[in-house]
Wavefront OBJ file of the C-alpha trace (Angstrom):
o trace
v -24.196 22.660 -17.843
v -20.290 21.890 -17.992
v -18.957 19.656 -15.669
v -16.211 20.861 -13.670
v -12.931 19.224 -14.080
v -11.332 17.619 -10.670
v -7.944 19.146 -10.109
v -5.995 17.667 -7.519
v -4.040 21.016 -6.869
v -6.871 21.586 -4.603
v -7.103 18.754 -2.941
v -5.462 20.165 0.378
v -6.807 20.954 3.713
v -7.354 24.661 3.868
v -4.850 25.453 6.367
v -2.179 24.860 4.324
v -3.087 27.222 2.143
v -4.518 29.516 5.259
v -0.326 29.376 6.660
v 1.442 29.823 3.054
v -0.280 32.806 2.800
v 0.705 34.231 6.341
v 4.394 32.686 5.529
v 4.005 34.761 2.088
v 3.637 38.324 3.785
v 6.142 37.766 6.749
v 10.076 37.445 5.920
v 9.833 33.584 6.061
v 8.919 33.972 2.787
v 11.660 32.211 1.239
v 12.669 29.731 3.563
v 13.618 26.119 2.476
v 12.087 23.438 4.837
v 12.343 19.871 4.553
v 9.129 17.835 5.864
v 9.374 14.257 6.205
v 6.771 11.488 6.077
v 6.434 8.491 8.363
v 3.994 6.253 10.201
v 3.897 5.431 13.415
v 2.364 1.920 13.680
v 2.152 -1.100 11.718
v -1.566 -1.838 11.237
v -3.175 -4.863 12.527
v -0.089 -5.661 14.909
v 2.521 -6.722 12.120
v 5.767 -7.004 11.987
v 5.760 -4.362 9.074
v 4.042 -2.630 6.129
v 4.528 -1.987 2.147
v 5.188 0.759 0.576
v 2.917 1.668 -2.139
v 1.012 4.789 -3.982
v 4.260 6.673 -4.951
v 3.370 6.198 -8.631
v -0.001 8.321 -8.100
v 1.591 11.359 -5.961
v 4.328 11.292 -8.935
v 1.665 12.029 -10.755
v -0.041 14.452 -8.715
v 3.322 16.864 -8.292
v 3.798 16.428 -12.110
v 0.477 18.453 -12.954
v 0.382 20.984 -9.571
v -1.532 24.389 -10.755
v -4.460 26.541 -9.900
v -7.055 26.746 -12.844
v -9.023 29.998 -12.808
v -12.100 28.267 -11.555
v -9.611 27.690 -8.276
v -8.170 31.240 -7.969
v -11.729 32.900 -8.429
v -12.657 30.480 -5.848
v -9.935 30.913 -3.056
v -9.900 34.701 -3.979
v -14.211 34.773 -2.740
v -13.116 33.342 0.769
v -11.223 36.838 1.285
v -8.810 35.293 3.496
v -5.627 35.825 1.465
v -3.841 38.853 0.593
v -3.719 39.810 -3.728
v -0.265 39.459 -3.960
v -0.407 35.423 -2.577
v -3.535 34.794 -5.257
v -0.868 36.385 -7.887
v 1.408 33.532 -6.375
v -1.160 30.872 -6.411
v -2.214 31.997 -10.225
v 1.693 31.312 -11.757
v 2.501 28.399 -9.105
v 5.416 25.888 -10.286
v 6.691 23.395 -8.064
v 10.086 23.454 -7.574
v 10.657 21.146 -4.885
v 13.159 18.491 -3.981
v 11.700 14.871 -3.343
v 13.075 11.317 -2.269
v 11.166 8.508 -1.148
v 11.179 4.896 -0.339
v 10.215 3.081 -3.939
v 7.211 1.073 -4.055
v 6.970 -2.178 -2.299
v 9.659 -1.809 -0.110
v 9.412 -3.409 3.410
v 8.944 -0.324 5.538
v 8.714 0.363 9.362
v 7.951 3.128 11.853
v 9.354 6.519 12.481
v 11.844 6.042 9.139
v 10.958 8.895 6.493
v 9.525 6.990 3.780
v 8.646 10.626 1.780
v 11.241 13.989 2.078
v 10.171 17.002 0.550
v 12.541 19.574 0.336
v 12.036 23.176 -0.873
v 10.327 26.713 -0.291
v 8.141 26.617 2.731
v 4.822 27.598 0.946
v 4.907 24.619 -1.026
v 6.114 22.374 0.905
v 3.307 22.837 2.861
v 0.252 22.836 -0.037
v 1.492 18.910 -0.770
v 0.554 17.828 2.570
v -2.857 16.462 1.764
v -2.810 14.814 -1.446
v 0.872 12.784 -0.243
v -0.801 11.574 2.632
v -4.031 10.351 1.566
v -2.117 8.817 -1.530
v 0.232 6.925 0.503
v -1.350 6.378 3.453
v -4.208 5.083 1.170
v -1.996 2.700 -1.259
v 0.358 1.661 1.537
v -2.463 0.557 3.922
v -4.539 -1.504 1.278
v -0.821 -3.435 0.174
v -0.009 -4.228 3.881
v -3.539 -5.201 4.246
v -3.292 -7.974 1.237
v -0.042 -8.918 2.165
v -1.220 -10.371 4.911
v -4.109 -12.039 3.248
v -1.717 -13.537 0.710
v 0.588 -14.970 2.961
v -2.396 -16.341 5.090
v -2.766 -18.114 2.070
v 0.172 -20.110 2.091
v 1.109 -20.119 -1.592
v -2.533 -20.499 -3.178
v -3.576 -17.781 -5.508
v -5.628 -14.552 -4.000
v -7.779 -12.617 -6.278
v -8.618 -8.985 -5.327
v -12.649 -8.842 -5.586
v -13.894 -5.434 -3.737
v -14.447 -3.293 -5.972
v -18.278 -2.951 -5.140
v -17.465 -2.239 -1.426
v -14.712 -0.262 -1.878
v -15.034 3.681 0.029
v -15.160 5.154 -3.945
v -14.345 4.158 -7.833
v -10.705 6.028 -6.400
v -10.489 3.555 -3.848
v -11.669 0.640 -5.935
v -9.167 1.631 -8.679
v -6.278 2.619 -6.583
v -6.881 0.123 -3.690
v -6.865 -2.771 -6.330
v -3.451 -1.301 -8.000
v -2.429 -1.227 -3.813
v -3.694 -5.341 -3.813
v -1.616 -6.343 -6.800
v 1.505 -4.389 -5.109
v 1.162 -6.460 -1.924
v 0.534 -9.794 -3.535
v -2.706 -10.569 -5.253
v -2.551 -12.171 -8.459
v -5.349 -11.159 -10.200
v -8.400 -8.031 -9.692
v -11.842 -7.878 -10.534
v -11.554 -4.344 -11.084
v -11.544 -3.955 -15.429
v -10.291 -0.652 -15.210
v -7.296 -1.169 -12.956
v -6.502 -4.055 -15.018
v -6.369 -1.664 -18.491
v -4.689 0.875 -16.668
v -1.646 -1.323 -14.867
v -1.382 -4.454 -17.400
v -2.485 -6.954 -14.395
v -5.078 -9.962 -15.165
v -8.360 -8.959 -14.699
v -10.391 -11.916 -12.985
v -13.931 -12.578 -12.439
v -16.664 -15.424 -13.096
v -20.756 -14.648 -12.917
v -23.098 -13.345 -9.958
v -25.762 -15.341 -8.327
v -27.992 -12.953 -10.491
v -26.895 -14.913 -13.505
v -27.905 -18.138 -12.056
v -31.324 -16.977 -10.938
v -32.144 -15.333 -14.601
v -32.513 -18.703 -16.146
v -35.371 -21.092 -15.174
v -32.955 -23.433 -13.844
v -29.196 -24.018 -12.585
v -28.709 -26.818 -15.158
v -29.754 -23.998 -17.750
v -27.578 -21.346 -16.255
v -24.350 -23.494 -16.209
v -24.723 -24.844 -19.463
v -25.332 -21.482 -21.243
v -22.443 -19.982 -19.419
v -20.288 -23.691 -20.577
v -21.552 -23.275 -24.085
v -20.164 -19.437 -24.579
v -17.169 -19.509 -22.516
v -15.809 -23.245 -22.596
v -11.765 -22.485 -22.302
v -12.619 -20.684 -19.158
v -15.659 -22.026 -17.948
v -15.582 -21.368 -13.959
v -19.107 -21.666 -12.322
v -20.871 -20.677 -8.967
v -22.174 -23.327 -7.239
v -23.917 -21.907 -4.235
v -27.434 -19.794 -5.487
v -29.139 -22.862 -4.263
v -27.296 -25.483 -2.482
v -23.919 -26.718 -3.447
v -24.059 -30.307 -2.798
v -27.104 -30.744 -3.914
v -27.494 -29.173 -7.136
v -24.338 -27.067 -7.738
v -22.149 -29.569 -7.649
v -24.023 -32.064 -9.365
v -25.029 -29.948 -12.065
v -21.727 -28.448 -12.790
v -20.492 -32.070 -13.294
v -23.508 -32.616 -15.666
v -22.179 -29.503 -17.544
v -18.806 -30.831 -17.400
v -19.801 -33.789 -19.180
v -22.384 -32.630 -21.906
v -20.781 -29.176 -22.955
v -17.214 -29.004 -21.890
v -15.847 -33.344 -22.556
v -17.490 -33.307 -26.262
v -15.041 -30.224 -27.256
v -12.096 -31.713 -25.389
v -12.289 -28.884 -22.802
v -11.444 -29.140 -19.246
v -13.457 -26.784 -16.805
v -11.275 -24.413 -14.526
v -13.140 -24.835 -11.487
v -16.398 -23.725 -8.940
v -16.931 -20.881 -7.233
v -18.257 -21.414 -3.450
v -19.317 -17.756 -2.113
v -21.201 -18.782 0.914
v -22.108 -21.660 3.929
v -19.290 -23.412 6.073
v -16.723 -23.579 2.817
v -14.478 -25.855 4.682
v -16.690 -28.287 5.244
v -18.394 -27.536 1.510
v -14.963 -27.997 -0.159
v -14.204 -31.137 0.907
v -17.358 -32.630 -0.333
v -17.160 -30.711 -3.555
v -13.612 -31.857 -4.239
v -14.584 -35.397 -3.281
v -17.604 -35.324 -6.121
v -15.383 -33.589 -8.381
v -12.831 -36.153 -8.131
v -15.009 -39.076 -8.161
v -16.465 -37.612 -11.137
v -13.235 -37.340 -13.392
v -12.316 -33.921 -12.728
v -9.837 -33.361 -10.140
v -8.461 -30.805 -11.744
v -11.154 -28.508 -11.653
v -10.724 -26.137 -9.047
v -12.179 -24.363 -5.932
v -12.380 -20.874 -5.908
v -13.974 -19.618 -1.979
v -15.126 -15.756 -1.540
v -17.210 -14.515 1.364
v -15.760 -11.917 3.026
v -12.688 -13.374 3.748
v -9.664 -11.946 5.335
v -6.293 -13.250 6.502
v -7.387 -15.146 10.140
v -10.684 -16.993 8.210
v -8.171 -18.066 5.869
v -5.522 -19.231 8.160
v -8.090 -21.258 9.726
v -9.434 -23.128 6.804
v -5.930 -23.845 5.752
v -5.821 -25.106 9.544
v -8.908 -27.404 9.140
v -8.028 -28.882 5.714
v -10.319 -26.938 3.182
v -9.837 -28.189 -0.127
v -9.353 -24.405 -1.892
v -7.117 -23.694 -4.527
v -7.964 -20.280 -4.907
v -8.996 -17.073 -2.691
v -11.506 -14.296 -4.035
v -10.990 -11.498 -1.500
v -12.800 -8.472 -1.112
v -14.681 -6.264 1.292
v -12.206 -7.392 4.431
v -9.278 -6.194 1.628
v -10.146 -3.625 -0.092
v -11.243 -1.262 3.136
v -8.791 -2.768 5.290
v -11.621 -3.154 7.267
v -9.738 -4.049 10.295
v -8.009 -0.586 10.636
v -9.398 2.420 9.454
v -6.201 4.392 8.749
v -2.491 4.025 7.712
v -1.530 6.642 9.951
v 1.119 8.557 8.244
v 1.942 12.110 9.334
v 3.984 14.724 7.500
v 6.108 16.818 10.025
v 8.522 19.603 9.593
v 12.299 18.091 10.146
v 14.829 21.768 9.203
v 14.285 24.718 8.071
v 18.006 25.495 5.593
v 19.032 29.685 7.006
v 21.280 30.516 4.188
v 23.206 27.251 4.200
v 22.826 26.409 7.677
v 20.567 23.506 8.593
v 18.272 24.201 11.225
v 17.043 21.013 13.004
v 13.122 21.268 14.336
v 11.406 18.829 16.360
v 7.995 18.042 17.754
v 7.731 17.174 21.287
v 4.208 15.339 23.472
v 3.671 13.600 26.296
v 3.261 10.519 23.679
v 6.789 9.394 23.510
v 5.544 7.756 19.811
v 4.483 11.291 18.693
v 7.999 12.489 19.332
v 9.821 13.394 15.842
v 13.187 12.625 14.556
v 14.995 15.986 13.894
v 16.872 17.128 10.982
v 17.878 16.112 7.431
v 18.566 12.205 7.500
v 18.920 9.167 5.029
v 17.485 5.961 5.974
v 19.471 3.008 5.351
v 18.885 -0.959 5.620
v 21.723 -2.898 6.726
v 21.828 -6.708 5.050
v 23.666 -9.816 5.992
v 25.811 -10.846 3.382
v 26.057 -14.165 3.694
v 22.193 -14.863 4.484
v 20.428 -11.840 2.592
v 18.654 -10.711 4.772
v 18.054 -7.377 6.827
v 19.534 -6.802 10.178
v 18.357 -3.579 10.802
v 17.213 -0.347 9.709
v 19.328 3.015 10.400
v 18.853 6.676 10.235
v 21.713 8.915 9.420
v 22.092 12.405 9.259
v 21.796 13.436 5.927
v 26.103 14.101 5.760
v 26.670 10.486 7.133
v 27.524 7.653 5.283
v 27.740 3.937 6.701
v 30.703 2.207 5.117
v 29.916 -1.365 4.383
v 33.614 -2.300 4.484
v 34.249 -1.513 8.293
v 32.436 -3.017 11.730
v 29.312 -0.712 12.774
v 27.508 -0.091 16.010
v 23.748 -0.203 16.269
v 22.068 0.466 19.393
v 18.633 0.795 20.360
v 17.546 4.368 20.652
v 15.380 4.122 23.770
v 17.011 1.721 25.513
v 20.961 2.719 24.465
v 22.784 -0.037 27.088
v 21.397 -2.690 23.605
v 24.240 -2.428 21.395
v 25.320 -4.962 18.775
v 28.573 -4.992 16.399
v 27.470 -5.870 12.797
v 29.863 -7.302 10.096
v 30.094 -8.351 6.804
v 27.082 -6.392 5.886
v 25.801 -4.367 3.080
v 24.368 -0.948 3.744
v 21.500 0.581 1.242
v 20.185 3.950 1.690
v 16.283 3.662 1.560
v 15.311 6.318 -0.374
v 15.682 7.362 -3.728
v 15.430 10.879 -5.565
v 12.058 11.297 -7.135
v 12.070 14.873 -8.077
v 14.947 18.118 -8.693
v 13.823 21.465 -8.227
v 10.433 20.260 -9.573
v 11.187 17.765 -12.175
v 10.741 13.963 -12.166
v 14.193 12.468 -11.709
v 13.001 8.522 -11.492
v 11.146 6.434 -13.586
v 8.255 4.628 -12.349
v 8.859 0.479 -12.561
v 5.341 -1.367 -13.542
v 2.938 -2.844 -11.027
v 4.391 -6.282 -12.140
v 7.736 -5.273 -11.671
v 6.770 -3.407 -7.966
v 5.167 -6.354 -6.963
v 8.176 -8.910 -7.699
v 10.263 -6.251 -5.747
v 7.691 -6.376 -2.797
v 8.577 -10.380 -2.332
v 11.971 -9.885 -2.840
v 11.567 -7.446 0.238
v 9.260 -9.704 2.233
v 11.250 -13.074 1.582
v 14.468 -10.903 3.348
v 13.201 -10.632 6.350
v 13.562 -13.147 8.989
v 10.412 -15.009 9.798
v 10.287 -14.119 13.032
v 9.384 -10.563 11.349
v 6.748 -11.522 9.291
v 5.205 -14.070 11.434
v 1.395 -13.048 12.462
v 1.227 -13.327 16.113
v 3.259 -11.372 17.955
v 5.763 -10.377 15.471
v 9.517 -9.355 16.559
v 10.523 -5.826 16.665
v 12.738 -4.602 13.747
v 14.637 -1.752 14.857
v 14.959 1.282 13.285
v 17.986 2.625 15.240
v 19.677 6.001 15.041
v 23.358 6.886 14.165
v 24.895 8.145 17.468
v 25.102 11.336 15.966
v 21.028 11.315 15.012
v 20.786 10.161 18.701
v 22.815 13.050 20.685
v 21.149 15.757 18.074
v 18.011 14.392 19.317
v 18.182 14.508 23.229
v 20.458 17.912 22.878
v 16.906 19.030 21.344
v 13.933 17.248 23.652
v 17.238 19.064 26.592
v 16.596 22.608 24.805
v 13.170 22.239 25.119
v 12.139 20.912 28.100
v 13.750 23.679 30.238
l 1 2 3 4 5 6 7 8 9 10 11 12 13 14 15 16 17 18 19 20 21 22 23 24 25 26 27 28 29 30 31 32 33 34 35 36 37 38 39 40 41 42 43 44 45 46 47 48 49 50 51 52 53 54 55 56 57 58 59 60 61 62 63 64 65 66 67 68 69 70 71 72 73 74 75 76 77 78 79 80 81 82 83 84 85 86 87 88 89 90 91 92 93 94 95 96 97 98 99 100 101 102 103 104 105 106 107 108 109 110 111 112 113 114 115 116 117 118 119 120 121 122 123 124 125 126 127 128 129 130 131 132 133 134 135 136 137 138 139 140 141 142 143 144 145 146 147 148 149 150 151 152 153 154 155 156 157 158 159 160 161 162 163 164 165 166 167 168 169 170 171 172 173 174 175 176 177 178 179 180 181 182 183 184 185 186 187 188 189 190 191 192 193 194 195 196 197 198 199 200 201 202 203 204 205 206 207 208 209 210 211 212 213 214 215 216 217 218 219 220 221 222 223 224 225 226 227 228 229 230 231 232 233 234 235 236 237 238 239 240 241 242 243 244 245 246 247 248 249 250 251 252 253 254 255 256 257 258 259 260 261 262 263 264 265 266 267 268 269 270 271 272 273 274 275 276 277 278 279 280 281 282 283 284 285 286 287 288 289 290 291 292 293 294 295 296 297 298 299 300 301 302 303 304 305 306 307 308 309 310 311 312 313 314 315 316 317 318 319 320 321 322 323 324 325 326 327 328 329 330 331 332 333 334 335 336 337 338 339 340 341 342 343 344 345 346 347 348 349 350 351 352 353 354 355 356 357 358 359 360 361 362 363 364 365 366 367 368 369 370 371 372 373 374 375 376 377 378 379 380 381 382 383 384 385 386 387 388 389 390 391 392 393 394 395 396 397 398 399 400 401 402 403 404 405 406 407 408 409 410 411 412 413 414 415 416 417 418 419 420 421 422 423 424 425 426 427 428 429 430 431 432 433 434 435 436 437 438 439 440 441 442 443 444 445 446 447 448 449 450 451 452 453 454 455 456 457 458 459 460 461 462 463 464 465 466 467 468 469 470 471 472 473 474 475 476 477 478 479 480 481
């Protein structure tokens, strides 16, 4: 039996499909829209997120199409009319796209995706650019954090075995380089995005031999220029330690080799660490180093820094790779105009949740930069006809409380967003994960600390051009009569 092939095209809730079909028969037909993706909150109470995954839904709008398996599918759900499945069965995208490039420093409300074009596919995209960004973007924030926990000492991305899927192992790890990690244990994302693939043994390798002593020097004997070993199957002062230094001296010092450290995957690892570093030291070796894993996240880390672990090197996974302390990234894609023949239609969505509230209209987000320090100010939006001129004083106020109001100066404004696609074709090149990643710090190191601090973060504001602003309350006014 053949194994079907997994197209993406269909990787969409079914009411998007369920309204382009109803758009299709009604004289909507061929209306442009632009939709806009943004988040609402930074997870785990930061000061702000990364942007990642825009590589991947690249990808995905590049190879958009219905294979015959999918049209005889859709077409059995008799739900949409013949002349939509004709539609569906000769689909090209032809959509305009900009977004915020990869490991950019991004913040709530600001469109970090705008899709621009007919209705009825503007609408099929919603899925697949969600669950790619929102994915992507949540994992980089997520080890971020974890690598600036660590204070400058390497962190190695090691989840691949508890990851939600080989999509989220392989993806999520690509995320992990993007926000900091040096280094995955994930082979395939390592092929795929040129980053060093890391890894030493399992406890399972330890236990196959009849002893530890066996176990390390077998492991020393094949791999002596990289010879890292896990000290903890049985008990690490004890025996680990001990016999790694044995192995050290017998295997490693006869061939001039130096090991390149212990692994400690379980027990009170501060504690552990200090005595292992002691015994390495004592022993001639202080520079082998110690490698820690154990589920591990950013606060456990913090707080071994705190009480003077003697690590070197972090081996993160589980607490990473799932983000395991929020479950989503919470990006939403909303409709912002609707173009009538040239005229720009703004459209907003209005709740009772003043954070659920949308920005209307077309609009260019833009980060305003000291220029004698480097670093950012503030975000604005614009309308999409505005520009901010660099060379003259501007305003910024905050949009909910509008009596805050501050004169900037000798600033440099950058729009946000770049164009990623023209009536359907790719428009940007993608950098490498090495290059998105040196971009990401680069975006991290200009903002102020008080941003990026982990408790209780300051608010960066993402303020509105008094023209955004009035177009905005003339709306929620229009509406709430």
């Amino acid at each position: 039996m053949k194994k079907p092939s997994l197209n993406l095209t269909m990787i969409m809730d079914l009411y998007e499909l369920t309204m382009a079909n109803g758009v299709f028969g009604s004289d909507m037909k061929d209306t442009i829209t632009y939709f806009d993706m943004f988040f609402r909150r930074v997870p785990d109470k930061g000061g702000y997120a990364i942007m990642a995954g825009l590589e991947q839904l690249i990808e995905y709008m590049n190879n958009l199409e219905f294979t015959d398996e999918d049209i005889e599918y859709l077409t059995s759900l008799n739900l949409f009319r013949p002349e939509f499945i004709d539609y569906l069965r000769d689909f090209k995208f032809t959509c305009d796209v900009w977004a915020v490039p990869e490991g950019t420093v991004i913040f709530p409300h600001e469109p970090i995706v705008t899709v621009r074009g007919p209705i009825m596919q503007a609408l099929m995209v919603e899925t697949m650019l969600l669950v790619t960004i929102n994915h992507q973007s949540l994992i980089a924030t997520k080890a971020n954090r974890i690598v600036r926990a660590a204070a400058g000492k390497p962190v190695m991305e090691f989840g691949a075995r508890r990851a939600h899927g080989h999509g989220a192992s392989y993806y999520g790890a690509r995320a992990a380089i993007i926000g900091g990690c040096t280094g995955t244990s994930c082979l395939l994302t390592a092929k795929d995005f040129g980053v060093k693939a890391s890894g030493t043994m399992a406890h399972s390798w330890v236990q196959l031999f009849p002893d530890e002593y066996t176990a390390f020097k077998t492991y020393a004997e094949e791999y002596p220029d990289s010879c890292m070993l896990l000290v903890d199957t049985y008990n690490v002062i004890k025996s680990g330690i001990p016999n790694a230094i044995k192995v050290f001296d017998e295997v490693l010092k006869p061939l001039g080799k130096r090991p390149v450290g212990v692994r400690i995957d379980s027990g009170d690892i501060t504690y552990i660490s200090k005595k292992a570093r002691k015994m390495l030291d004592d022993a001639g070796y202080p520079d082998c180093k110690i490698c820690v894993s154990n589920s591990l996240d950013e606060h456990l880390i913090r707080d071994m820094i705190f009480q003077g672990a003697q690590v070197d090197s972090y081996g993160v996974g589980e607490r990473l790779i799932t983000a395991s302390s929020e479950a989503v990234f919470g990006g939403v894609y909303k409709l912002s105009a609707v173009d009538k023949n040239g005229e720009i239609i703004p459209k907003i969505k209005i709740s009772e949740n003043d954070a659920k509230i949308t920005i209307p209209g077309v609009k260019i987000p833009w980060r305003l930069y000291d220029r004698k320090t480097g670093k950012a100010i503030a975000d604005v939006i614009t309308m999409g006809h505005e520009k901010i001129n660099s060379s003259e004083p501007y305003e910024i106020f905050d949009p909910n409380h509008t009596w805050k109001r501050k004169v900037v100066t000798d600033f440099v404004a950058l729009k946000l967003q770049a164009k990623i696609f023209e009536n359907g074709k790719q428009v940007y090149d993608c950098p490498t994960v090495k290059e998105i990643s040196d971009y990401r710090k680069q975006q991290v190191d200009s903002m102020w600390d008080e941003v990026t601090r982990f408790e209780n973060p300051h608010t960066y504001y993402v303020d509105l051009s008094e023209e955004l602003w009035q177009l905005r309350q003339d709306l929620l006014n229009k509406h709430s009569k």
